[in-house]
C-alpha positions as CSV (number, residue, x, y, z in Angstrom):
1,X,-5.2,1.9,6.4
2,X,-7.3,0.1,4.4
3,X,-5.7,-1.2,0.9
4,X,-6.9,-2.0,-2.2
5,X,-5.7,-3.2,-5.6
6,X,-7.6,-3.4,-8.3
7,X,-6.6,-5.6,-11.5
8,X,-7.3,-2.6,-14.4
9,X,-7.4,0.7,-14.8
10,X,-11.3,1.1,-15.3
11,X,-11.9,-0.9,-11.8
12,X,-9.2,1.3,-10.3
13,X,-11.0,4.5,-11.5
14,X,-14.4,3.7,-11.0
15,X,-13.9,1.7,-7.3
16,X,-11.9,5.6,-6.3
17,X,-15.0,7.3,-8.1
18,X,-17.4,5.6,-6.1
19,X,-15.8,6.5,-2.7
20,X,-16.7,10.5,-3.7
21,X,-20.3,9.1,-4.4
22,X,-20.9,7.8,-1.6
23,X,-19.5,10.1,0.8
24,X,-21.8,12.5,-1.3
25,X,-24.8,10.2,-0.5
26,X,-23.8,9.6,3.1
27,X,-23.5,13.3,3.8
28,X,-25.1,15.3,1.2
29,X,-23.2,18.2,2.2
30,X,-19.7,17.1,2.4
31,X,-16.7,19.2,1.3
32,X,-14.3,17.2,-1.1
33,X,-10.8,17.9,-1.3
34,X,-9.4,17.5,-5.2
35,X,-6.5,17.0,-6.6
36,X,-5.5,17.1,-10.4
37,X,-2.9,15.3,-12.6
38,X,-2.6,12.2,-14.5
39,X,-3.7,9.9,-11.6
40,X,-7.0,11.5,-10.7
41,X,-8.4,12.8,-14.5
42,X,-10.1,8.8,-15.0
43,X,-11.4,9.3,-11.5
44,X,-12.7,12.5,-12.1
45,X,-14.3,11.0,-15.7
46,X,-16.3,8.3,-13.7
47,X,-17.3,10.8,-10.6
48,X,-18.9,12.6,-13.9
49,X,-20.7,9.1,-15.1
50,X,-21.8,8.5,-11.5
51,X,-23.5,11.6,-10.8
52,X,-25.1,11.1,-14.0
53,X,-26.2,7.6,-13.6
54,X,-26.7,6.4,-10.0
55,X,-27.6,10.3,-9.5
56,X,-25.3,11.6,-6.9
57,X,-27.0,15.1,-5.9
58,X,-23.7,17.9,-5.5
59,X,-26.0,20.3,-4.8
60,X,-25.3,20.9,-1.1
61,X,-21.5,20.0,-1.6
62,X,-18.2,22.1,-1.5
63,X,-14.8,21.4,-2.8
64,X,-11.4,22.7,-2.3
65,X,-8.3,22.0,-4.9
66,X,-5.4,21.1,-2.8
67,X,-2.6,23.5,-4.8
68,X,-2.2,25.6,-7.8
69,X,0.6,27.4,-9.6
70,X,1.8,30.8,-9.2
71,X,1.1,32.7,-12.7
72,X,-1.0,30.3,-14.1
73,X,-4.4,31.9,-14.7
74,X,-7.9,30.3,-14.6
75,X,-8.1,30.2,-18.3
76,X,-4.7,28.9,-18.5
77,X,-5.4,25.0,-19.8
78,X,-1.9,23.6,-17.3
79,X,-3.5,25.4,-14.5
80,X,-5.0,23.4,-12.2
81,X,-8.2,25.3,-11.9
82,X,-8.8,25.0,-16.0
83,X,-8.5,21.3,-15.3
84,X,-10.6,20.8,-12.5
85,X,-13.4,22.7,-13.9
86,X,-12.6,21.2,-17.5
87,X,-12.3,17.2,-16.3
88,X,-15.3,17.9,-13.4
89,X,-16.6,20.9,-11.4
90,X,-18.8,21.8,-15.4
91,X,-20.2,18.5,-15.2
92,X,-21.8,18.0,-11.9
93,X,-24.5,19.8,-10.3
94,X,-22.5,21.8,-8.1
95,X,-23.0,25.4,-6.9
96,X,-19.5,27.4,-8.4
97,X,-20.0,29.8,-4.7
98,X,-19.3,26.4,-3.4
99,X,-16.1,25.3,-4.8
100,X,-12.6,27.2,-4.4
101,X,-9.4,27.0,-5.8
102,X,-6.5,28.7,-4.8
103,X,-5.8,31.8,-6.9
104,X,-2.6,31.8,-8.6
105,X,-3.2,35.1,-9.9
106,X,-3.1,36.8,-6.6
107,X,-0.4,39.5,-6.3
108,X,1.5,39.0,-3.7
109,X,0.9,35.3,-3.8
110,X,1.5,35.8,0.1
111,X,-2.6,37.0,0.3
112,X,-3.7,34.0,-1.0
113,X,-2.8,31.6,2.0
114,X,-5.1,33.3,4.4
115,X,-8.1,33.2,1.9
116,X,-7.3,29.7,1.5
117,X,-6.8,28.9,5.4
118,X,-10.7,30.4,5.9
119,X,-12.2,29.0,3.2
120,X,-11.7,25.5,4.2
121,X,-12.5,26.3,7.7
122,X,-15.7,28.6,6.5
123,X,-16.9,25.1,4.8
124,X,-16.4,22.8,7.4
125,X,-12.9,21.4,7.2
126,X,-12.2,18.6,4.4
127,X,-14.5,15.3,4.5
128,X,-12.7,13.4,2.2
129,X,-9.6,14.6,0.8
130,X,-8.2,12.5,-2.1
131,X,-5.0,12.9,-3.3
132,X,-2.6,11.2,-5.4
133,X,1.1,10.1,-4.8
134,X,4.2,11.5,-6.8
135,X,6.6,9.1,-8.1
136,X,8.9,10.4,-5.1
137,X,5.9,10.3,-2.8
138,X,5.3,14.0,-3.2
139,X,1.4,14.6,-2.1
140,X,0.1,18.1,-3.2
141,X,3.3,20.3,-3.6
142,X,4.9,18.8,-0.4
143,X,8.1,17.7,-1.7
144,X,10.4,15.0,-0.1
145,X,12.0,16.9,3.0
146,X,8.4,19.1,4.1
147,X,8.3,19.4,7.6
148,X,5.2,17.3,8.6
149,X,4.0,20.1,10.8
150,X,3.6,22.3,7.5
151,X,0.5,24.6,6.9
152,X,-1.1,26.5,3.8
153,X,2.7,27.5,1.9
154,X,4.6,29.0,-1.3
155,X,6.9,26.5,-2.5
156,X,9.0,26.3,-5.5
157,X,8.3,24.0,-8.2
158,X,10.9,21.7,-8.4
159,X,12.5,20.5,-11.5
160,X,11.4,17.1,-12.0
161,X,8.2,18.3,-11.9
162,X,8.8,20.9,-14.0
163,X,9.9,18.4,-16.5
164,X,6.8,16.1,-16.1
165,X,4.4,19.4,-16.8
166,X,6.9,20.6,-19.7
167,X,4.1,19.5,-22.4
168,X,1.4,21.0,-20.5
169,X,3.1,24.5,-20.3
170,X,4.1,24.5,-23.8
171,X,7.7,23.8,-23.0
172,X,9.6,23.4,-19.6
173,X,10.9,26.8,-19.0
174,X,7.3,27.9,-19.0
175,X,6.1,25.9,-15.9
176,X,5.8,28.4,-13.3
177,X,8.4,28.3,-10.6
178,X,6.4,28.3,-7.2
179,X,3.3,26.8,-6.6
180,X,0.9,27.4,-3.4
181,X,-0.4,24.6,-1.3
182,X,-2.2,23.0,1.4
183,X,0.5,21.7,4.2
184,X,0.7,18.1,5.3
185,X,-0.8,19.2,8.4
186,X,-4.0,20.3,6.4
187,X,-4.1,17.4,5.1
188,X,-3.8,15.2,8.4
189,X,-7.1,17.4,9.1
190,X,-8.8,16.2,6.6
191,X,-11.3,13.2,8.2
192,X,-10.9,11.0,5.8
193,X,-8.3,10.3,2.9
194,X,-8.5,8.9,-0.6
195,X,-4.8,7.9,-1.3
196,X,-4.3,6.6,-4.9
197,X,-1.8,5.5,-7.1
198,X,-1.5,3.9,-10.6
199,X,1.0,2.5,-13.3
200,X,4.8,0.8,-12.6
201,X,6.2,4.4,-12.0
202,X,4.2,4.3,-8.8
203,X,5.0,0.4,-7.6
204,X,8.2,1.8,-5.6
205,X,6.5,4.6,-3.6
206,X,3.9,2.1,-3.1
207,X,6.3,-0.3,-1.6
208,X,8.2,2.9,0.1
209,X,4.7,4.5,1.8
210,X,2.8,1.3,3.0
211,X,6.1,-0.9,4.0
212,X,8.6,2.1,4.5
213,X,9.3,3.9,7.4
214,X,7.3,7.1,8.0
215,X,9.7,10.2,7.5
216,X,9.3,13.5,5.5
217,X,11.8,12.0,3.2
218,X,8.6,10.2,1.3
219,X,5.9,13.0,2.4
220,X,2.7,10.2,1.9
221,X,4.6,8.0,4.5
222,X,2.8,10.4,6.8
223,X,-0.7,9.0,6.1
224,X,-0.3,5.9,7.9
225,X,-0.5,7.6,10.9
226,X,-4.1,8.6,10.0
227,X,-6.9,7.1,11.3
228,X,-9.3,6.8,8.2
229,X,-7.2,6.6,5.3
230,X,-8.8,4.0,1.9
231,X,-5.8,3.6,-0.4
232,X,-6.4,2.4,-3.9
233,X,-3.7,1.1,-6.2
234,X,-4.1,-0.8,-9.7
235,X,-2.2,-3.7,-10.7
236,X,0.8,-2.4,-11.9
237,X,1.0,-0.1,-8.9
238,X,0.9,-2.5,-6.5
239,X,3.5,-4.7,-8.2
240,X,6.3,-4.8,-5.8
241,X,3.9,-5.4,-2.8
């Protein structure tokens, strides 16, 4: 695992922007795995300013989101696919054929993990996959206590995170209640990782997933056991290193 801290919040976001750019460069046509939240939207900002200014051509690219929530349409501004196309996919030269995200519309919500297994394997399997850390070391909807060997799954939201998206849903008993997901062993696929993590709330997990021992009790403990992983942390993050 390769670690790095970075000493603000611009460095952190543009230094994780600038590992999609240049796997972009590398291999022109790379498939990205994304993630949304709070961590990844300043990422997401510079990926936007470096396309635009180095130029990093996304023409020949493909992305996959790594979750979504059950209910929440497209148009639906919590939803994860409203936010990845608001915060990125709108601003970069990208063909939309190109880019999935799972349907949380589909009905039953069972359907969906099939498209969502051959769509990643239809482009290629995941390049680099980036994802960001819960404060309980939740990555994607794998909650503490996912069985490492897990696959594409429905799993209920739980209430902390709930909680945390209350605002986004317009109050907390509006936050669906299951969510679908890539599995940690999707993620183990993936040939490269992007692991990031930012502000205090993070500095324990940090401590936990890079010092800890690896167990499903702290999901991202997992990822030191992959062979190409980059994990970026700011400051604060990296605070009880």
């Amino acid at each position: 695992m390769q670690f790095i801290v970075t000493q603000s919040i611009e460095e952190f976001n543009r230094k994780a922007a600038m590992q999609v750019s240049k796997q972009v460069i590398v291999k022109p046509d790379s498939t990205i795995g994304l993630a949304t939240g709070n961590t990844t939207k300043g990422i997401h900002e510079q990926v936007v300013r470096q396309h635009s200014e180095l130029p990093v051509d996304y023409s020949l690219a493909k992305t996959c989101n790594l979750d979504e929530y059950i209910g929440a349409a497209p148009d639906n501004p919590a939803s994860c696919s409203y936010r990845i196309q608001n915060e990125l996919l709108s601003h970069i030269n990208i063909c939309p054929e190109n880019t999935y995200i799972p349907n949380g519309m589909s009905s039953p919500p069972e359907l969906e993990l099939d498209v969502f297994k051959n769509k990643i394997k239809s482009f290629g399997g995941i390049d680099l996959q980036v994802i960001a850390i819960g404060e309980n070391g939740h990555i994607a909807f794998n909650e503490p206590g996912t069985p490492f060997e897990s696959s594409f799954h429905i799993v209920p939201i739980p209430q902390s995170t709930a909680a945390a998206r209350a605002v986004l849903f317009g109050g907390e008993e509006k936050v669906p209640k299951f969510g679908i997901t890539v599995g940690i062993r999707d993620i183990m696929m993936s040939k490269k990782i992007l692991l990031v993590a930012s502000g205090k709330t993070k500095a324990e997990m940090v401590k936990n997933v890079v010092n800890g021992p690896v167990t499903e009790d702290v999901p991202a403990s997992v990822l030191r056991l992959h062979p190409n992983v980059i994990f970026i942390v700011d400051s604060e993050a990296a605070a009880k290193m």
